[in-house]
C-alpha positions, 0 to 999 in steps of 0.5 A: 500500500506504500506504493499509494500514500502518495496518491492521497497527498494531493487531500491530506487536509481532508485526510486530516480533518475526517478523522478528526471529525469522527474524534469530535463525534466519538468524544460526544458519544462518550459524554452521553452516558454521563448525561444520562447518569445524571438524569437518572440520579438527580432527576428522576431520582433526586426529583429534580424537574430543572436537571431533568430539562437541563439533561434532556437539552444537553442530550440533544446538543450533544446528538445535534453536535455530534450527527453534525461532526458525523455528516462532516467526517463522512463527506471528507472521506467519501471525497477521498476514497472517491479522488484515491479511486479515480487517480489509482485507477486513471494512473493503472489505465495509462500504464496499461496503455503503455505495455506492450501486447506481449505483456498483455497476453502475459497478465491476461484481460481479465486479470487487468478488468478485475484490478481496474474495475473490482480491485481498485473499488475494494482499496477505495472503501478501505480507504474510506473506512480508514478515515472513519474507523481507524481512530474512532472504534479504538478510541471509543473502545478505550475511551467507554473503558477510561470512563468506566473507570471513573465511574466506578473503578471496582465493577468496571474491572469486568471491562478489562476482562472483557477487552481481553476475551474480545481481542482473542477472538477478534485476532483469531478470526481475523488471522484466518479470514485474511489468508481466505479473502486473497483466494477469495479474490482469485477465484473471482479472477477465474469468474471473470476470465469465464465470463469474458470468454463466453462472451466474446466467444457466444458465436463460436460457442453456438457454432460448435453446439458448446453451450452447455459444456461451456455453462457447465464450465462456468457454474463450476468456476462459480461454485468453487468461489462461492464456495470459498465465499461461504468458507469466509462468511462461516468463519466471520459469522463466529464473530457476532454471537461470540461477541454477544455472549462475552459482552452479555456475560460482561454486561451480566456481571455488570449488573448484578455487581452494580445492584449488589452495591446500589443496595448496599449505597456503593453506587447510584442506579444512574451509575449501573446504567452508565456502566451498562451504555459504555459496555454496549459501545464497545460490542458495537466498535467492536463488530465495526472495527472487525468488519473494518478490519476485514475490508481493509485486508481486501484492500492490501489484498487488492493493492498488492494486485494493483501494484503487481500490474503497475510494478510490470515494465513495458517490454518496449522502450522508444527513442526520441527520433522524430519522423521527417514530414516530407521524408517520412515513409519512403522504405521499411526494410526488415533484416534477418528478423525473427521473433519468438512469443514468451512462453514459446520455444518455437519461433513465430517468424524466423529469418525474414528480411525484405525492404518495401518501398514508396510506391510498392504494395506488398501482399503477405499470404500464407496458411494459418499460424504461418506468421503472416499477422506476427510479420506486420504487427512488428512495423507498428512495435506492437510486439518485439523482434528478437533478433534482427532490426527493422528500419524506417527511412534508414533508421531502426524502429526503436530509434523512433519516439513513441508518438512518431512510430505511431504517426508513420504507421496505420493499422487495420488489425485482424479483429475489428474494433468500434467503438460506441459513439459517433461514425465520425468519432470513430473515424477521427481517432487517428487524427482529430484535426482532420478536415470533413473533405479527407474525411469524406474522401476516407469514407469514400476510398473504403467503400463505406460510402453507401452503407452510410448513406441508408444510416440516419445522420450518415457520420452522426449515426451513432454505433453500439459498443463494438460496433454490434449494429453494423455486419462484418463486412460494414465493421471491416470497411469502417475500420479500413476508413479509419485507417486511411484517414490517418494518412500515415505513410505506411499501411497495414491492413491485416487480412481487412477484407475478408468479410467483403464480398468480391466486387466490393474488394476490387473496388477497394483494391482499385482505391489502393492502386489510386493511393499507392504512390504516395504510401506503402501497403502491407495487405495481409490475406489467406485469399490469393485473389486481395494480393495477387495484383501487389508489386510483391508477394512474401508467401510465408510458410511455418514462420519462414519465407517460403518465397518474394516476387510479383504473381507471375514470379511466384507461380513459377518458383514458389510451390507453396503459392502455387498450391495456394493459388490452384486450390483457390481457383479451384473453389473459386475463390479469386475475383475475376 
């Protein structure tokens, strides 16, 4: 938790003031007693109608007082633990940003919800419950014993037996409830990761008929935290009628000592009732600070697990090269890269070098898991070569600062990605100076046109979050304008158009071919028919490069291309 103190030295006058205000609060809480004591003893007792008022009055102040005290302490906490949360989980969102793909396939997306979303929250109301019960339930609880004490030193020596009975207990329960709320907290992990999966993955599960394989899956990973939910709850739940019965025994002796001495003149009725009221404040502290205990070992629970994500370096480190704006993007050569994924002892690429030009459309083809997506995500830094280098306009990638490796590459990846807003907030991600001409020009070049036409607002239409109320193929087309309206020099679009019927992928080609010359083009694809008009063809096999040259170059001296290409042919899968 260390790691966070610094988090909340932007509020240490809240941080100060809310648990002075719960002092004020407690301080109050302890007079009343006192005041009722008195009420007792003198006027009700003595017959005192003028005590009576003056008792009730000052109960009143001290209720009016101390609520007030109250309102004020839970104000500045609740501003604290609201700020803590939204700057812990605002600084653990841009460092995410940050890491690198590999580190995330490392840490795992559900891991990194359940810190941003369950984890951050736990250590926000431990917080809270810092500020307002670290000081007051100790205070009040050696407080209501002091005051005990000086009304009646003889009975109250029940309350240090007490004291130590509950401290017993409470230390017991806590030190085996704290162990179980971490694996609490990783059973919720693996409830997350199955319920992430299920459902990014309820088309796939349906395809393959898995739905009931997959809920079976679910409810077990269910069971097993509920499970450890209950284990938690059971022992927690010693802790209530534990309590009761030291603290009725307490409060028993109490008062029957107290009416042994109230016959025998040692001590007034008012007194025994005093007794009896500080007693019951500490039952109560006690069950608050238990629970206060508990919420706070969730809370270094989670802060742990917080500062592990944020204790990760980014595998990536950039330099502080700028691109040239007139230059920029005239020639990405690859030199004898490879690159193996963690945890893989196989490499994903082995030995690739090629250089692509302004001008020049590059075609990537090859099966699947040949390294054709691992080849292309290399040029944006999105993953690390492990050996070899990667050069843009003379200069290795890693040279580039972060902002200028970002600026000279636009990429369409694999998987499409909208996001909920606006047509046009999703096209401006890139580039939000862009002007409604290159935008319209972006819609345009992508095929998006048309579609968009039929929409209400056309680029005000609003889309769903992941983009659910367009098809496949409107998604891919969106993200392929996106990536046009970046204007980068350099182009991926990584197998972009396989959800495009074939007179729509021509057409796109055609656009291509109107952009080229100013540009570079990286077209991943598994259909022969989107790259085979490409200045040159890397076909990739098993992570080699199983041959480079234009179609008619290929057809001739690479068999696996050839392979590709007839089998194609024959399911007529290449457009005319």
């Amino acid at each position: 938790m260390k790691r966070f103190l610094p988090y909340l030295k932007p509020y240490t006058l809240r941080c100060i003031l809310a648990p002075l205000f719960k002092m004020l609060e407690a301080t109050f809480e302890l007079l009343v007693p006192l005041v009722i004591a008195r009420l007792v003893d003198v006027g009700i007792e003595g017959g005192d109608r003028n005590s009576i008022v003056v008792s009730a009055i000052l109960l009143f102040v001290l209720a009016a007082v101390g609520m007030a005290a109250a309102i004020t302490a839970q104000y500045f906490s609740a501003r604290v633990a609201m700020d803590f949360g939204k700057t812990v989980r605002g600084e653990l969102f841009r460092h995410i940003e940050n890491l690198s793909y590999s580190n995330i396939d490392r840490l795992g997306t559900s891991t990194l919800i359940t810190r941003m979303t369950s984890d951050v929250n736990q250590m926000q109301t431990g917080v809270n419950m810092i500020l307002r019960l670290l000081l007051r339930s100790p205070f009040i609880v050696f407080g209501a014993t002091i005051m005990a004490f000086r009304v009646n030193a003889e009975v109250s020596r029940y309350f240090i037996y007490v004291l130590i009975a509950l401290f017993i207990v409470v230390g017991l329960i806590v030190f085996v409830s704290i162990p179980l709320v971490r694996r609490v907290q990783e059973r919720l992990d693996d409830v997350t990761l199955h319920t992430r999966e299920n459902i990014t993955g309820a088309r796939v599960i349906r395809a393959f008929n898995r739905v009931d394989e997959e809920s079976e899956e679910f409810h077990m990973s269910a069971k097993l935290l509920m499970k450890m939910q209950l284990f938690v709850g059971r022992v927690s739940s010693f802790l209530n009628p534990v309590t009761l019965i030291i603290i009725n025994t307490g409060i028993a002796c109490i008062v029957y000592n107290g009416g042994l001495m109230v016959n025998s003149g040692g001590m007034h009725k008012g007194e025994v009732i005093a007794l009896y009221n500080y007693m019951s404040y500490i039952l109560i502290e006690l069950i608050k600070f238990v629970n206060f205990i508990i919420t706070v070992s969730k809370m270094f629970a989670s802060a742990r697990r917080v500062a592990n994500v944020m204790s990760v370096e980014p595998d990536l480190t950039y330099g502080d090269a700028e691109a040239d704006p007139e230059t920029a993007g005239r020639s990405v050569v690859f030199e004898n890269i490879s690159m193996t994924y963690k945890g893989s002892k196989a490499p994903a690429i082995s030995d690739v070098s090629f250089r692509a030009d302004r001008g020049e459309v590059i075609g990537i083809i090859g099966g699947t898991g040949s390294g054709k997506s691992t080849l292309v995500n290399l040029i944006p830094r999105f993953y690390e070569a492990t050996e070899g280098s990667i050069k843009i306009d003379g200069k290795d990638i890693r040279d580039y600062s972060k902002k200028a490796i970002r600026g000279l590459v636009a990429v369409t990846p694999q998987h499409n990605v909208l996001f909920s807003g606006s047509v046009e907030d999703n096209l401006k991600m890139g580039r939000e100076d862009i002007s409604d001409k290159n935008l319209s020009e972006a819609v345009s070049l992508s095929q998006s046109e048309a579609f968009l036409e039929e929409k209400e607002g056309k680029l005000k239409y609003e889309v769903a979050a992941g983009g659910r109320n367009f098809s496949g193929g409107q998604r891919q087309r969106l993200c392929i304008a996106r990536c046009f309206a970046k204007n980068s020099p350099i182009i991926i679009l990584d197998d972009s158009s396989s959800a495009l019927d074939f007179a729509t992928e021509k057409n796109l080609r055609q656009a291509i071919g109107s952009m080229k010359s100013e540009k570079i083009f990286f077209i991943v694809s598994q259909r022969i028919g989107s790259i085979m008009n490409a200045d040159r063809i890397i076909v990739m096999e098993k992570g080699h490069v199983a041959g480079i040259g234009t179609h008619d170059e290929l057809m001739e001296s690479c068999d696996v291309y050839r392979e590709i290409y007839r089998s194609q042919v024959d399911e007529k899968e290449v457009a005319s």
